[in-house]
C-alpha positions in Angstrom: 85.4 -45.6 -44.3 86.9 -42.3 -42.6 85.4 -39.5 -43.4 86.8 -36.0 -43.3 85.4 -33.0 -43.7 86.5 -29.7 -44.9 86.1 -25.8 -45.4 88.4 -24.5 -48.0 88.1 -23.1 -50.4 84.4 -24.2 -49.6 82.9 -27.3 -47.7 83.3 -30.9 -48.6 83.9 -34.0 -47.6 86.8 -36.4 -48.6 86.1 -40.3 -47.7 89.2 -42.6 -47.3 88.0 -46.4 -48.7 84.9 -45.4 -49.9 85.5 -48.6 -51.6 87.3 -51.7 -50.8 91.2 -52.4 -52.4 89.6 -55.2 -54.0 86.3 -53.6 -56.0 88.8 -50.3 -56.6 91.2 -53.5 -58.4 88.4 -54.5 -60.6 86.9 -51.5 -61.9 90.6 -50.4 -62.3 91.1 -53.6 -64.5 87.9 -52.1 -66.8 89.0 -48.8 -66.8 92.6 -49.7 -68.3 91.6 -52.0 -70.4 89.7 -49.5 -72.6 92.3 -47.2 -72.3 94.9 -49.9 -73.8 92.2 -51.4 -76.6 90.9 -47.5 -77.1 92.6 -44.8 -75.5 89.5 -42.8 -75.5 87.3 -41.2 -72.9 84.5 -43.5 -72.1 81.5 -43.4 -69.3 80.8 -47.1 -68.7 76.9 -47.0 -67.0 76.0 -49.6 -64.6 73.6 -51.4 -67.0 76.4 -51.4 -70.0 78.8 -53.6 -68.1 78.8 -57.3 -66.9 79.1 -59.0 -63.0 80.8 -58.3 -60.9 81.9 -54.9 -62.0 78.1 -54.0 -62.8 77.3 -54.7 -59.2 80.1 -53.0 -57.9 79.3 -50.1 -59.5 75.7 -50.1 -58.6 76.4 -50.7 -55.0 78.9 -47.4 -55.0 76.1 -45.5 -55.9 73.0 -46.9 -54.0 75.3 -46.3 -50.6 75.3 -42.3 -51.4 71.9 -41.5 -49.6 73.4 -43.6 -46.1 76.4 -41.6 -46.7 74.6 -38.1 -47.2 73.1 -38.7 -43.9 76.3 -39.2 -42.2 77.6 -35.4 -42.9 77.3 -33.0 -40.7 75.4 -31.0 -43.2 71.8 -29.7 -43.6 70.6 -28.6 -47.4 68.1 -25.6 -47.3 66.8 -27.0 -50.2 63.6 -29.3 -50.4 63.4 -31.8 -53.4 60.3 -33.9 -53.8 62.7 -37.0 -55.5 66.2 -37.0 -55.6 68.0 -40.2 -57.4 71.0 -41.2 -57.2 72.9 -41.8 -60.5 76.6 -42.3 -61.6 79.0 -44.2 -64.5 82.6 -45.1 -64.4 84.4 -42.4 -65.7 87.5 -43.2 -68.0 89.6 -40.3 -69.2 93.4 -40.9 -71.5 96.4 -39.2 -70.7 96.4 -35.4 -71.2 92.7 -34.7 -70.8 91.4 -32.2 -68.7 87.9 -31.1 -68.0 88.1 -26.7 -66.7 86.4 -25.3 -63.9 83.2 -25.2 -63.3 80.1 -25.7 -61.2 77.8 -28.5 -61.4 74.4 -27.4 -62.8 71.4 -27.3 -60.0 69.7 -30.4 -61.5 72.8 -32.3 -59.1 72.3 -32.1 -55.6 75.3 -33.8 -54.2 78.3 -35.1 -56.2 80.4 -38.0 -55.4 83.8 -38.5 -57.5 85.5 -41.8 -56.3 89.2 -42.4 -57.6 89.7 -45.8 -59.1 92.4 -45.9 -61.6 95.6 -46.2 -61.9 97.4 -46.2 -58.9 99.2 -42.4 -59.5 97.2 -39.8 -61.2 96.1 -36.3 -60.6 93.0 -35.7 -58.0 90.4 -33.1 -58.4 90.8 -29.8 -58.0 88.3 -27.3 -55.8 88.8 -23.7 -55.8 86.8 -20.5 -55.2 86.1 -19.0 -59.1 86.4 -20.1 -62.7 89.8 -18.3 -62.9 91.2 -21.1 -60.0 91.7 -18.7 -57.3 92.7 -20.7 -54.0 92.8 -23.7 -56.1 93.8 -26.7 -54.5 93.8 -30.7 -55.1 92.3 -33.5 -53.4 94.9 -36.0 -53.7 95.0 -38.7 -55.8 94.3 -42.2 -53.5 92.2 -45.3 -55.4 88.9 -45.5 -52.8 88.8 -42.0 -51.9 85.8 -40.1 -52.4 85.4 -36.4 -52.6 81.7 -35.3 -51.9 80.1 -31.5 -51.9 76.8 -30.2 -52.2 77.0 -28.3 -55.5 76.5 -24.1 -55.2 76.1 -22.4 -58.5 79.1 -19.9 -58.6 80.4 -21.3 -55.3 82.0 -25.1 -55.8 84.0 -24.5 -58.6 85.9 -27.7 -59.7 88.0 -29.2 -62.6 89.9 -32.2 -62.7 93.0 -33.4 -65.3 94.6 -36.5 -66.1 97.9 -35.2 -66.8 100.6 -37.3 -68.1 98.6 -40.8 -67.0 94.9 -42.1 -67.9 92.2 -42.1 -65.1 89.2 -43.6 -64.0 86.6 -42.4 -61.5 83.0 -43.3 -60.3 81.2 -40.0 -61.2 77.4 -39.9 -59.8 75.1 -37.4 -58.2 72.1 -37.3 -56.0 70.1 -35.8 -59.2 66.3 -34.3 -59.4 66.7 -35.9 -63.0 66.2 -39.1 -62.9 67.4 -39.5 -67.1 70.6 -37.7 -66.2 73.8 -38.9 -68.2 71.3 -41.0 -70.4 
């Protein structure tokens, strides 16, 4: 794992092989074969898929908290419980979710790439009309990570001409988020 951190258009953190080539392979294999049998966006929890990929997915989102503490970053907020949560994300060709900030319930976000090998990344930028806007780039394993601002870490993402699959989860006060 290489971690890299940055300061425009406001501070995050990109992580090269946040996952190994071969768990990236098999949540990849799930992500594309809903999009072939469905071609719908779909959020696949941990508990509504089988072994391996159910452990894989788990595992990517119990390591957050070690990784948190591995940034060079302080939060000047204080939470009593924070848990970490997350699904496999799978959006078809075309779709595209605008900018926007995450709400205050999530304290940390974590979007890993996983499928297909080419897409678009994520796009951060400074305000809702996308000034400074630019993308993390597309790599299966990589991880973009930012401690969410309200009107500060603006981000949307699109799939453009190809489906894609991510690991979306959150260091959340909420412990029923996304249920």
């Amino acid at each position: 794992m290489k971690i890299y951190e940055q300061a425009f258009p406001w501070k995050h953190w990109i992580i090269d092989n946040f996952l190994d080539k071969s768990d990236v392979a098999k949540l990849s294999y799930v992500a594309h074969k809903h999009i072939q049998e469905n071609n719908s966006k779909f959020h696949y929890t941990v508990d509504s898929l089988q072994d391996p990929y159910k452990q894989i997915l788990s595992s990517a989102i119990e390591k957050m908290p070690d990784v948190i503490e591995n940034l060079n970053y302080t939060s000047p907020r204080k939470y009593k419980k924070i848990y970490a949560l997350g699904h496999l994300a799978v959006n078809p060709a075309n779709y595209s979710f605008q900018p926007h900030c995450d709400d205050e319930t999530k304290i940390w976000t974590f979007v890993t790439y996983i499928g297909p090998n080419k897409s678009t990344g994520t796009y951060v930028m400074t305000d809702m009309n996308e000034n400074n806007k630019i993308e993390i780039p597309w790599m299966p394993g990589r991880c973009l990570v930012f401690a969410g601002n309200t009107g500060e870490t603006w981000h949307s993402y699109t799939s453009s001409n190809n489906w894609r699959a991510t690991i979306t989860a959150y260091m959340n006060t909420n412990k029923n988020w996304g249920k």
